[in-house]
C-alpha positions, 0 to 999 in steps of 0.5 A: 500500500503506497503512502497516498493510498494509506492517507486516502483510507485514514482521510475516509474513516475520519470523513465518516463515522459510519466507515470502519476499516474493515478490509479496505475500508469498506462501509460498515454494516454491508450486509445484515447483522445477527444480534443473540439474545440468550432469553426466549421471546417475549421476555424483557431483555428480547423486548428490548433487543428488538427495540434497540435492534429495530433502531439499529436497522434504521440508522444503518439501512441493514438489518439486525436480526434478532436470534434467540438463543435461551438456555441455561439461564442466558449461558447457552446464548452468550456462550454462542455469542463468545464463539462467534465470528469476530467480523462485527456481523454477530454481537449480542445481549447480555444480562445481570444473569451472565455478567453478574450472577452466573459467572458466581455460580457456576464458577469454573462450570461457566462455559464463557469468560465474562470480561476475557472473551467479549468486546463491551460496547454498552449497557442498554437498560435497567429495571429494579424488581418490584417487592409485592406480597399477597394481601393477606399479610398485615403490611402495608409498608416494608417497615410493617412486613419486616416486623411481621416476619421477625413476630411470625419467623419461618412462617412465610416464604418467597418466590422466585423464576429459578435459583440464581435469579435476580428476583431470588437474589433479592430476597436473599438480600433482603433476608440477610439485612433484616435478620428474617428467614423465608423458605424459598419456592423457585418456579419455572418462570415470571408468569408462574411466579406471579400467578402463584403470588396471586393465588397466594401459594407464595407470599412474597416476591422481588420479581420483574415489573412487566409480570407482576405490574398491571396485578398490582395495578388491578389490585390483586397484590400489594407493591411495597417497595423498589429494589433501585435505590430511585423510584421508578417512573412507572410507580413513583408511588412506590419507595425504594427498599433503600429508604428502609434498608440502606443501601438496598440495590439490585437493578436488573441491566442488560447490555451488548456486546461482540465477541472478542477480536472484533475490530475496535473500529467496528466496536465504536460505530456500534457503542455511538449508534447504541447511544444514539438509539438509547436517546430517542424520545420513543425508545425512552417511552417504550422503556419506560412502560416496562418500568425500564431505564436507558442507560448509555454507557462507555464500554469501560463504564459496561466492563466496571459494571460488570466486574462490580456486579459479580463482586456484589453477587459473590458476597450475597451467593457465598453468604447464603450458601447458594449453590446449584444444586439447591 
């Protein structure tokens, strides 16, 4: 490659922030790119994959193609996304599950590495769970429920959409800073978590908004608390669990990422338009009617987030004994 042409390629990639070098500096997507998302449809993280995908296809003109890949509580899709090619045309979702939780639980079963096999580039979202208990409890407020529990102990029980969750993780949280004991009643899903809440086969749970909200709306379980250290905006009625337990704060967040080696290039193409999508006065909308918070990042900010999480998790998992064979 002469100098001149070296200096036209460079002069290029500057000219445009859309062009990546990539070959010879070929435009950046050219074809239609796959975006794993480890949890089946319907669910929030594929909701808001497809949301952020959607605006993707329309800043770059090619499409982005949502593929689930569930299992394993998000392991089997992200696992997917560390072996896949490193030419930008794959990236993916991932969750507190993959890139908090799980890498704690399962440990050295884990069938990624969670900071060393991808390339960050940004968080997406978050969500705080919603604390709701089944109107039979006397409570009307977390200070109420938690002097119930320590008159009534090991009476009541909590559930939750599987070990390791963040919902059950939540109330191993709570659990350890009230000084309470609940038996834990894990379920095979939101839906059946909630419906079990309102039929009242479980009294308590920390789940997602989108099951338990429009319940809680119509009155069939009570909302006591947040597990933000903010209100959300979908029910700035309801305080954060922090106002009563200090420093509370667990908050459901997925992000993107690529595997490793992808270009750096095509990484920060990719980290600006998730920015740019995640400030689109629609997208902040239809976040927010699922109780959910854009969250732009730098992909250090994603990686410290990340490296935080697991530390946070590490402690609560290790604290109550959890392992996957409980």
């Amino acid at each position: 490659m002469t100098r001149r042409t070296a200096l036209g390629l460079t002069a290029g990639a500057i000219a445009s922030p859309f062009v990546a070098r990539e070959g010879f500096a070929q435009a950046y997507p050219s074809r239609p790119v796959t975006v794993i998302v480890p949890f089946g449809a319907g669910g929030s993280t594929d909701v808001i994959g497809r949301i952020v995908s959607e605006r993707l296809q329309s800043r770059f003109g090619q499409g982005f193609i949502v593929e689930n890949r569930a299992g394993a509580g998000g392991n089997v899709g992200v696992a997917a996304l560390a072996r896949s090619n490193n030419d930008g045309y794959t990236i993916g979702m991932t969750t507190i599950s993959n890139h908090g939780i799980n890498p704690i639980l399962y440990r050295e079963r884990l069938p990624f590495k969670p900071i060393e096999d991808f390339e960050f580039i940004g968080l997406a979202s978050s969500q705080p769970n919603f604390m709701c208990i089944h109107p039979s409890i006397p409570a009307s407020n977390v200070a109420e429920f938690i002097a119930y529990l320590k008159a009534n102990p090991g009476k009541e029980n909590f559930g939750s959409s599987g070990i390791g969750t963040s919902i059950h993780l939540s109330a191993e949280l709570f659990m350890q800073m009230t000084g309470t004991k609940l038996t834990h009643v894990p379920m095979r899903s939101s839906a059946a978590l909630v419906q079990a809440l309102i039929g009242g086969e479980v009294k308590l749970s920390f789940d997602n908004f989108t099951s338990p909200y429009p319940h809680y709306k119509a009155g069939a379980i009570r909302g006591l608390a947040v597990t933000s250290a903010q209100r959300a905006k979908i029910t700035p009625e309801i305080p954060p669990l922090a106002e009563t337990l200090p420093g509370f704060d667990i908050t459901s967040w997925n992000g993107f990422l690529a595997p490793k080696g992808t270009p750096k290039e095509i990484c920060d193409v990719l980290t600006e338009a998730l920015k740019a999508a995640l400030a689109e006065p629609g997208v902040i909308q239809r976040f927010e009617e699922m109780g959910a918070t854009a969250t732009p990042s730098t992909p250090d900010e994603f990686r410290a987030k990340s490296r935080s999480e697991m530390a946070k998790f590490d402690e609560i998992i290790t604290k109550a004994g959890i392992t996957l064979a409980n």
